[in-house]
C-alpha positions in Angstrom: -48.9 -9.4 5.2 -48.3 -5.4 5.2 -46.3 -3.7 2.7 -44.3 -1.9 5.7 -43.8 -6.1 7.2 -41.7 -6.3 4.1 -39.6 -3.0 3.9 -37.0 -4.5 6.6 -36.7 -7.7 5.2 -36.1 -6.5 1.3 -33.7 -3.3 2.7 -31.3 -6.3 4.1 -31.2 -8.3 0.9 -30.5 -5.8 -1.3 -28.0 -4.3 1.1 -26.3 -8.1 1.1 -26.3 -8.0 -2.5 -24.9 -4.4 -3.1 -22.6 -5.5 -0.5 -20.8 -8.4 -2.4 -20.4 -6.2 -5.6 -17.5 -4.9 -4.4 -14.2 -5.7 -5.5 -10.7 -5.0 -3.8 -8.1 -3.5 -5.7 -4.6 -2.6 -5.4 -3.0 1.0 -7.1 0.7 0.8 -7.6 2.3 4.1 -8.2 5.3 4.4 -10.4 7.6 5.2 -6.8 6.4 1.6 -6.1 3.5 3.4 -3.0 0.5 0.8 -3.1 -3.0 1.5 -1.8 -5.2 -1.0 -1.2 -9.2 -0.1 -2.4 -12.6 -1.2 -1.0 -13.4 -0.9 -4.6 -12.3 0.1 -7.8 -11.3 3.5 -8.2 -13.4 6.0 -10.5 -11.9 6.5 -13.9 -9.2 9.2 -14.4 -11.3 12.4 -14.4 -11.5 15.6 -16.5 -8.3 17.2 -14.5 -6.3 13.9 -14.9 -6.6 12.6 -11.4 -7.5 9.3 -9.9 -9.8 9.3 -7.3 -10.2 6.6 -4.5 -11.1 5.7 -1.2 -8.6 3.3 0.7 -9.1 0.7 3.5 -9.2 3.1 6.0 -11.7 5.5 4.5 -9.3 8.1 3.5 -10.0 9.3 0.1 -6.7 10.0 -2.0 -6.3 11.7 -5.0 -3.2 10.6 -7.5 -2.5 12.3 -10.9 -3.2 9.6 -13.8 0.3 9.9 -14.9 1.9 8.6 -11.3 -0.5 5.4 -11.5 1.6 2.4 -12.7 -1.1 -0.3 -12.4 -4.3 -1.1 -11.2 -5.4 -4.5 -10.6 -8.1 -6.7 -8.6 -6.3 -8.1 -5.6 -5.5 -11.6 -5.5 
C-alpha cells in the first residue's frame, strides 16, 4: 500500500480525535451574562482580558475582573 493511500485515512482519525478533546464551558459574568464556549477559554492574558470564542463563532473579549466563574458545562 502507498504512503499517499494512507494520508486520507490517518488525516480523519486524528481529526476524530482532536475533535473529542474539546470541552464545553460556560463563563458567568458578575451582571449574571453567560456564554456558552466550544472550548475553554485561554487564560487571562497580559492586559487582563479573557479571550473566547462562543457557540456561534463570535470571539469575545471580557476583562478578568468581570468573570465570576468558569466551569465545564454539565
Amino acid at each position: 500500500m502507498k504512503i499517499k493511500g494512507l494520508a486520507l485515512p490517518v488525516a480523519l482519525v486524528c481529526c476524530t480525535v482532536l475533535a473529542g478533546c474539546s470541552t464545553a464551558t460556560v463563563v458567568t459574568l458578575q451582571n449574571g451574562t453567560q456564554y456558552l464556549t466550544k472550548d475553554a477559554p485561554k487564560t487571562k492574558s497580559k492586559d487582563g482580558f479573557y479571550e473566547f470564542e462562543d457557540i456561534s463563532g463570535k470571539t469575545v473579549r471580557v476583562r478578568a475582573d468581570e468573570v465570576a466563574t468558569v466551569k465545564k458545562e454539565e
